[in-house]
matplotlib code that plots the C-alpha trace (Angstrom):
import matplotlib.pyplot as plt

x = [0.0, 1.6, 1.3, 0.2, 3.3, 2.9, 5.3, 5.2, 7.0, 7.3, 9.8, 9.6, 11.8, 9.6, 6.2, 8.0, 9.2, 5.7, 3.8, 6.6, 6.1, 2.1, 1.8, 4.3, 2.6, -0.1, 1.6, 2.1, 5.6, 6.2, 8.9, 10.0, 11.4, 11.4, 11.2, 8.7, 11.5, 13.2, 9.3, 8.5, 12.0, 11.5, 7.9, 9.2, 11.3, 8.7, 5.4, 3.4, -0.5, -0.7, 1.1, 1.0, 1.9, 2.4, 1.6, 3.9, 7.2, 11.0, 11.1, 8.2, 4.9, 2.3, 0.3, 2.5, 4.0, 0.3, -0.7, 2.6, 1.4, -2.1, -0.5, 1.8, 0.9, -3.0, -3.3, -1.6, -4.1, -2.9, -4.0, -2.5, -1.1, -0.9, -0.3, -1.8, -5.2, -7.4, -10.8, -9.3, -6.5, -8.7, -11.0, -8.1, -6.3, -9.6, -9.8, -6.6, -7.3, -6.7, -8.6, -8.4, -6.9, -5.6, -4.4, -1.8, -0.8, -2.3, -4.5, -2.7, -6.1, -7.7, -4.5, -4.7, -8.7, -8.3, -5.5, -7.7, -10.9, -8.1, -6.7, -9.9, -11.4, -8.2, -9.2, -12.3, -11.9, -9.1, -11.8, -14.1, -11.9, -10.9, -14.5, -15.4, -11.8, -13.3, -16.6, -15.4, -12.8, -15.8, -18.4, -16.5, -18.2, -15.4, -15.3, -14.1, -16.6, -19.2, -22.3, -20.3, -19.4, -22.8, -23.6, -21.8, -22.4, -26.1, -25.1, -23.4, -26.0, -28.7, -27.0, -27.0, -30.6, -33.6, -35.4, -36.6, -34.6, -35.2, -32.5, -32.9, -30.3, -30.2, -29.2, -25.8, -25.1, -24.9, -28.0, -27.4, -24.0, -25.5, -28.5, -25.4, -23.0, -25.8, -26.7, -23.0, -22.4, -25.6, -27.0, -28.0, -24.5, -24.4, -27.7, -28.6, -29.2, -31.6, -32.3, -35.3, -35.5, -38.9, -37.9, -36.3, -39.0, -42.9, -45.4, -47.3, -44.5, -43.6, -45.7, -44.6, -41.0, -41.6, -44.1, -43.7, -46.3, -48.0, -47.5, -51.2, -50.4, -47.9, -47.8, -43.8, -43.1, -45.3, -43.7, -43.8, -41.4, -40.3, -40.5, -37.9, -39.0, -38.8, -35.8, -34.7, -35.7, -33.4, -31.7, -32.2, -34.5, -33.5, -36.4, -34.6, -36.8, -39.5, -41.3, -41.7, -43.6, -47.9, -49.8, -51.3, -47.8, -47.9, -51.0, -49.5, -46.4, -48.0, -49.8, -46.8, -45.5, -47.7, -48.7, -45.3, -47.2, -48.2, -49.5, -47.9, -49.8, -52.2, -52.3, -54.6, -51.5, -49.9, -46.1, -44.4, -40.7, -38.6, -36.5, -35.5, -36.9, -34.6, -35.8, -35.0, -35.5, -34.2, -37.8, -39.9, -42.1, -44.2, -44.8, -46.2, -48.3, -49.8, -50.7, -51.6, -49.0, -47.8, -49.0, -49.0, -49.0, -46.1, -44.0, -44.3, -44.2, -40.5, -39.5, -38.7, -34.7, -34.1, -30.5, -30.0, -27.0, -25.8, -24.9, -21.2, -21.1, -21.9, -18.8, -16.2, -13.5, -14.2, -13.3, -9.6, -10.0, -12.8, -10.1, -7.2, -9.5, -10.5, -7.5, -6.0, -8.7, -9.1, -5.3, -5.6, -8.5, -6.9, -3.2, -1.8, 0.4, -0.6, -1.7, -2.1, -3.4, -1.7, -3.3, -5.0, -7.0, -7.7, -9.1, -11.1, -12.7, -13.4, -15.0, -17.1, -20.7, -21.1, -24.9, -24.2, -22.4, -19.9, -21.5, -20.4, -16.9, -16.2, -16.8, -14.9, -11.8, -12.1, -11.7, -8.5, -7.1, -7.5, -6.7, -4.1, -1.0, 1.2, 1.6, 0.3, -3.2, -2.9, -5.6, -4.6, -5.7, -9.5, -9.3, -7.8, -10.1, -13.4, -12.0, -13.9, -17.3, -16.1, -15.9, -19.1, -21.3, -18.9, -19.5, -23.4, -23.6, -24.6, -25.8, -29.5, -29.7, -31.8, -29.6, -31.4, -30.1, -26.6, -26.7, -27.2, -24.4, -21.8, -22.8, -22.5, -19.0, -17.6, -19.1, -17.5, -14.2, -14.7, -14.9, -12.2, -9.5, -10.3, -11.1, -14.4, -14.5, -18.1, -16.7, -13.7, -15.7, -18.5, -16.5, -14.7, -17.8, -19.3, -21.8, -23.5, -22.8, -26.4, -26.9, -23.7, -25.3, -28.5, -27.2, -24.7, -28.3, -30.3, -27.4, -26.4, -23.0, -20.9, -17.3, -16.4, -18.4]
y = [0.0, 3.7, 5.6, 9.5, 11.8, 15.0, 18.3, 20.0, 23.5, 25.3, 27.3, 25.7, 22.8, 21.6, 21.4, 20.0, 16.8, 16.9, 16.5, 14.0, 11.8, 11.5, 11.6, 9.0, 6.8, 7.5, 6.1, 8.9, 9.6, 12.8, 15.6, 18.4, 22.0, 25.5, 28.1, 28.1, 29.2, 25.8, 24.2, 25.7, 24.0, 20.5, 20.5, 21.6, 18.2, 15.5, 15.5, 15.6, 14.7, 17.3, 20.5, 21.7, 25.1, 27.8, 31.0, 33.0, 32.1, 33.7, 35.3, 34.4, 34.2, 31.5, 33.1, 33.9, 29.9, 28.7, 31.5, 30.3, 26.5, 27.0, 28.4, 25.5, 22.5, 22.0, 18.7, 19.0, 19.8, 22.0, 23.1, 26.8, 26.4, 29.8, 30.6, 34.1, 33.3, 35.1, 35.6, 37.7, 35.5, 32.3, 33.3, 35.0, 31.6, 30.0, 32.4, 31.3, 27.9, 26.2, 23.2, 24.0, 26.4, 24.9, 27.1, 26.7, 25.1, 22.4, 19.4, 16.5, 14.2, 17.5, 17.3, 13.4, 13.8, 17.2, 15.4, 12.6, 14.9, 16.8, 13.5, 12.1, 15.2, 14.7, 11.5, 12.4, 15.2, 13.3, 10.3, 13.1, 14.4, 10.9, 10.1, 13.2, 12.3, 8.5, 9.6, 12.7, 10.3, 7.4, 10.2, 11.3, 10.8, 9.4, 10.1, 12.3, 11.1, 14.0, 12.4, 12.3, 16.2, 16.7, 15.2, 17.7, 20.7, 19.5, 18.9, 22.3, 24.2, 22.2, 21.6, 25.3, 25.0, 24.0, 22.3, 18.8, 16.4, 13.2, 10.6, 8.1, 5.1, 1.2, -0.6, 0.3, 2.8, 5.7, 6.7, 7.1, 8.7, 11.4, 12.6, 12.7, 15.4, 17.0, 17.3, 17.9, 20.7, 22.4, 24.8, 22.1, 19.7, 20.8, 19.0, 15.2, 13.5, 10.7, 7.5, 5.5, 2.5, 1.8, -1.2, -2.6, -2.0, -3.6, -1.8, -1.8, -0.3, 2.1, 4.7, 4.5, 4.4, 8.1, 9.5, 7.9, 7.0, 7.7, 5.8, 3.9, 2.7, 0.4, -0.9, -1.7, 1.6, 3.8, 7.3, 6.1, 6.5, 10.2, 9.4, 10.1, 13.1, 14.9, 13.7, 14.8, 18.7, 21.3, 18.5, 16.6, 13.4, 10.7, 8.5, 5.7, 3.3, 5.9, 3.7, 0.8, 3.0, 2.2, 4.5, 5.4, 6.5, 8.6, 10.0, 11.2, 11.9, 14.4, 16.4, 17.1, 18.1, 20.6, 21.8, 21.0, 19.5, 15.9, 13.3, 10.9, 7.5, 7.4, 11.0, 13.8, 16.7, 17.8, 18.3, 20.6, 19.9, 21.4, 19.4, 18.8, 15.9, 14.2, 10.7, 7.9, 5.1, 2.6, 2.1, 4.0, 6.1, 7.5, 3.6, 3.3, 6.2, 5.1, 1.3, 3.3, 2.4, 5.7, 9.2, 11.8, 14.0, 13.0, 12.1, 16.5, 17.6, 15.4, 16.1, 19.6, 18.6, 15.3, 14.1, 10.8, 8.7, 6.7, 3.0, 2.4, 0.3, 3.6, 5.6, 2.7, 5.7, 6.2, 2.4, 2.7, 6.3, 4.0, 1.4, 3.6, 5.6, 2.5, 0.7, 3.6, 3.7, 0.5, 0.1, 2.8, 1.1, -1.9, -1.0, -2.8, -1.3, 0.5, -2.2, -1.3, -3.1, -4.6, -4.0, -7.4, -7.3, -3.7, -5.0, -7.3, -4.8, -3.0, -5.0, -6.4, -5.2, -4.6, -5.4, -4.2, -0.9, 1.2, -0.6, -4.3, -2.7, -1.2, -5.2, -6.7, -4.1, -4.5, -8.4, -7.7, -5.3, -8.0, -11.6, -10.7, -10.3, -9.6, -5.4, -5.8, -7.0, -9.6, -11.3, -14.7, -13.5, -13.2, -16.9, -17.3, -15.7, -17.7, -20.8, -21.4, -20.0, -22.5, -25.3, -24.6, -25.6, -28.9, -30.1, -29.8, -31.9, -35.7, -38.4, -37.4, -34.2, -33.3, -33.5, -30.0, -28.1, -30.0, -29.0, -25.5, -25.1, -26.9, -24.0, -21.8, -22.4, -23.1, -19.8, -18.1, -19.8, -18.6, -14.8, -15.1, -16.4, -13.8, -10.8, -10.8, -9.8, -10.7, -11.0, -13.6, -15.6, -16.2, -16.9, -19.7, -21.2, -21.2, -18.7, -15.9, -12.8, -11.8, -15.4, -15.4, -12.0, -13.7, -16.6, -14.3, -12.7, -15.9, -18.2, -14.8, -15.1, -12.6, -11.3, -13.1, -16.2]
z = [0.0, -0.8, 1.9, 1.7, 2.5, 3.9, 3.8, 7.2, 6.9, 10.1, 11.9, 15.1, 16.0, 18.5, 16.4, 13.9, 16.0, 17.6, 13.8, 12.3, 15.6, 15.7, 11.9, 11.5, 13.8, 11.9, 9.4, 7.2, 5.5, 6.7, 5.7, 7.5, 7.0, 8.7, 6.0, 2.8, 0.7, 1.2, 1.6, -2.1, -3.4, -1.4, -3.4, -6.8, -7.0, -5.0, -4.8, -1.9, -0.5, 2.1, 3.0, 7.3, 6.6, 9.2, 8.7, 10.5, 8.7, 9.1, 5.7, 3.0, 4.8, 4.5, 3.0, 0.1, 0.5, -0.3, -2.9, -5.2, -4.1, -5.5, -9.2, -9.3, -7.0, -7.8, -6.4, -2.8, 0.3, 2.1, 5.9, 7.9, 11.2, 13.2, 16.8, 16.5, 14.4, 13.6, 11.7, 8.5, 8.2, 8.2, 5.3, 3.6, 3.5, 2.6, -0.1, -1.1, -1.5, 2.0, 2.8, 6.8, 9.7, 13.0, 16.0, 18.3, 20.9, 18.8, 19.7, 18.3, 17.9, 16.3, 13.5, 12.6, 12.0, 10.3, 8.1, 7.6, 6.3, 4.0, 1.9, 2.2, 0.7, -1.9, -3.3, -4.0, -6.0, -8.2, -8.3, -9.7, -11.8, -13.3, -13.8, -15.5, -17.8, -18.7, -19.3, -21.7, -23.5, -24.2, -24.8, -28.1, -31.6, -33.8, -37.4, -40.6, -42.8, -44.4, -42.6, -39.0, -39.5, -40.6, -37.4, -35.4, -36.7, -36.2, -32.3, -32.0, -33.2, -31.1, -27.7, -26.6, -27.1, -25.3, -28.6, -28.8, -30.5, -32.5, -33.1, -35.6, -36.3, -36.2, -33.4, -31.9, -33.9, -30.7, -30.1, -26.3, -27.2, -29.6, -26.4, -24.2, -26.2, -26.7, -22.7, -22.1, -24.4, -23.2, -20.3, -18.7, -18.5, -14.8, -14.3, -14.4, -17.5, -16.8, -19.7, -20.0, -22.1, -23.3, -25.1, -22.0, -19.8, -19.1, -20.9, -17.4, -15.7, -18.1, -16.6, -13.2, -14.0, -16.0, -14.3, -10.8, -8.3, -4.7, -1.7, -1.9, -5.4, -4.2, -1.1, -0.7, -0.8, 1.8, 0.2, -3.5, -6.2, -7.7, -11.8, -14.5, -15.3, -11.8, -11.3, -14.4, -13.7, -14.6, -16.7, -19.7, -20.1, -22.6, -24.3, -25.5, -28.6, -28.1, -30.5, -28.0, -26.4, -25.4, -26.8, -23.1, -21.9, -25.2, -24.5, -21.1, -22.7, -25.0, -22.5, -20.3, -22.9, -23.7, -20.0, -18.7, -15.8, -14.7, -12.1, -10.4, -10.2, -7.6, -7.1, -7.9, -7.6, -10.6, -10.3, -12.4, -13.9, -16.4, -18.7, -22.0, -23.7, -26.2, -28.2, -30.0, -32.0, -34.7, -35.6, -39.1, -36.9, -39.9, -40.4, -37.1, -37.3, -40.5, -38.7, -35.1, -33.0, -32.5, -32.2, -34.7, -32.5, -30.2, -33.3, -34.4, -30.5, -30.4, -33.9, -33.8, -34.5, -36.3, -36.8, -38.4, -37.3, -40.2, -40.0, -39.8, -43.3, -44.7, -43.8, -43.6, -43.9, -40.6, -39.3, -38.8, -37.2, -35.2, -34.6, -33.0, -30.8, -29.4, -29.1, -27.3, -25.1, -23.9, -23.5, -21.1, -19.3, -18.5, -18.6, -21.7, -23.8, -27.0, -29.9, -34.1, -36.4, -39.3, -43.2, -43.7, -40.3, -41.5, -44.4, -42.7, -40.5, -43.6, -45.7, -42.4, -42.6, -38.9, -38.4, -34.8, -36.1, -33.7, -30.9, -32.4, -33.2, -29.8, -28.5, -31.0, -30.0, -26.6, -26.8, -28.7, -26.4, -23.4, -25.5, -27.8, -26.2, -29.4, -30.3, -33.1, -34.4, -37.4, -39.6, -38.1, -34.7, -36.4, -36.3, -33.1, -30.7, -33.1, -31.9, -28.6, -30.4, -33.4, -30.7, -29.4, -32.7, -33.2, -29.9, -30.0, -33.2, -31.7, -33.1, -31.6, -33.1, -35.9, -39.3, -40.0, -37.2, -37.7, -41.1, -40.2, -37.7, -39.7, -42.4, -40.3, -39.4, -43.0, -44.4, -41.4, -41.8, -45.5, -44.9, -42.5, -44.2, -47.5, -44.7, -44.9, -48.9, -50.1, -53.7, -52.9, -50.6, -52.7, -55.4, -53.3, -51.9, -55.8, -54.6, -55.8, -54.0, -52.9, -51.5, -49.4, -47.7, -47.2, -45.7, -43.4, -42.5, -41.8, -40.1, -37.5, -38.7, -37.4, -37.1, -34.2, -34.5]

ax = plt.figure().add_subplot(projection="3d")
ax.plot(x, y, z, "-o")
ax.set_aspect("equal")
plt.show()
């Protein structure tokens, strides 16, 4: 375990020997020094967790010492020591960036917890900051192609906005990531963005999971539920497959919308919230609306910006720009070193159709970055990570087993092997299997093939 060190600069001998002693106990490393000229040079070549500064120093003051500390040394805590307090000189160093002020004579148990509270108070705010790092480095929308930079231009000139938007794409392509750039680079980024999966959840729970509910409509819970949508106040409220949507919750859906104001279940009090209602869905709403199963009216109410996310077998110039953002990031993520790709696997990813899009792709890389231990990435590993999926369809074949759905899987497997060993060129594979081209696609469709099994 690394233990926290911690710089104490004072100019008397004896509360220096007094802090070393306890905060060693403590288990602390601790180093000491009596002026903050030296102090300032001792922290210019190490790094420390936590700075004890006094404030009445020989030459520089404190004050000065943690001024310079807070334009250079942004990560170190730091806590004032003075003899001859007072209550200026405590919000002044406050003001200046101090995380606390102890007084002389001091009480050693009131220094260990304040020292505790300080690097406590420490981690979390580099936790924070990490999270905040990861989360902007996964939330990125990757891509040169024309229809990507149409893409964000559109999210520029919506996010500052309060309009409604629409996002259409197929499955995986980033639906999720496209509502969340917009939140981020909006008014509202300092408030909560909240996601609701209509697909994912029971039509009969639906409503209470947006809208919430009162303590008498469900007797676990004797205070009820707050919904999505007050919980999303002040922020921005994702509708994920809006399409999966009943036409009930739509109804609902449609008057908040216009009155800003709804129930919860089981209550007769209308709650008001303010968000911003973005939407999605993979699915041809003007289809729906034509057989019923969705309003008109919701569908223009949620429509009022529409941005289209295009599959990624529609801008394949962005798949190795794809590739090296991902590779980079998950060698970060789990500490390997950095991977590339060599031109044949490129090709492979290329000519892939990726029925899962970006989604599929960011799997596919991630599995590389943990199984393959060589730097770089060669078409011969495409085969090697299949192998247990491969294994899987061989071993299920008995004797007992219908010849149809032995057929099938042995198929399966000697298409795939196929398009693996000429990198997943329709052309060259169909030509070795004596194939038509549109009959190899199909039968990719049909038998679920896909790039890693």
């Amino acid at each position: 375990m690394i233990k926290d060190k911690i710089l104490v600069i004072d100019d008397e001998a004896g509360i220096r020997s007094s802090l070393r002693g306890i905060l060693e106990d403590e288990g602390f490393v601790v180093t000491t020094t009596d002026t903050g000229e030296t102090g300032l040079g001792i922290l210019k070549n190490e790094n420390f967790d936590l700075v004890l500064l006094d404030i009445w120093l020989p030459q520089m003051s404190g004050l000065d010492v943690l001024a310079k500390l807070k334009t250079e040394e942004e990560n170190t805590q730091i806590v004032m020591i003075s003899g001859h307090g007072s209550i200026a000189t405590a919000v002044k160093a406050t003001k200046l960036g101090a995380f606390d002020f102890l007084e002389k004579p001091l009480s050693l148990e009131k220094v260990v917890l304040t020292v505790k509270n300080a690097l406590r108070h420490k981690k979390l705010v580099e936790e924070n900051i990490l999270l905040r790092e990861r989360l902007e480095a996964k939330f990125h929308l990757v891509g040169e192609s024309p229809s990507i930079q149409k893409l964000k231009n559109e999210i520029d000139l919506a996010a500052p906005t309060s309009g409604r938007v629409l996002i259409y794409g197929e499955i995986g392509t980033g639906k999720e990531l496209v509502a969340r750039l917009i939140h981020q680079q909006s008014p509202r980024r300092h408030k909560r963005f909240i996601q609701i999966n209509s697909a994912a959840i029971p039509e009969d729970l639906i409503e209470n999971e947006l809208f919430g509910y009162a303590g008498k409509e469900k007797a676990d819970s004797e205070r009820g539920k707050k919904g999505k949508i007050l919980l999303a106040d002040g922020g921005t409220l994702f509708l994920d497959e809006i399409g999966e949507m009943s036409l009930k919750t739509q109804a609902k859906l449609v008057r908040f919308i216009e009155e800003q104001k709804f129930e919860p279940l089981g209550s007769s009090e209308s709650l008001t919230s303010n968000v911003r209602l973005i939407a999605s869905t993979h699915k041809n709403l003007r289809e729906h609306i034509a057989t019923s199963k969705f309003r008109e009216d919701l569908f223009f109410k949620l429509n009022i910006i529409p941005m289209a996310i295009p599959p990624l077998r529609e801008r394949k110039e962005d798949i190795p720009l794809l590739i090296e953002y991902f590779l980079n990031y998950f060698a970060k993520e789990y500490g390997k070193k950095q991977k590339t790709m060599d031109k044949e696997a490129m090709k492979a990813f290329i000519n892939y159709s990726w029925p899962g899009n970006v989604s599929e792709l960011i799997n596919v890389i991630e599995r590389f970055v943990i199984m393959v231990q060589e730097k770089e990435i060669k078409s011969s590993h495409l085969s090697l990570l299949v192998e247990p999926i491969e294994s899987q369809f061989i071993s299920t074949i008995e004797e007992n087993q219908p010849l149809v759905h032995a057929k099938e899987q042995f198929e399966k497997e000697y298409i795939h092997k196929a398009l693996l060993k000429n990198n997943w060129d329709i052309p060259k594979a169909a030509s070795e299997l004596k194939l038509d081209n549109k009959i190899l696609e199909e039968k990719i469709k049909d038998l679920g093939i896909s790039f890693l099994g």
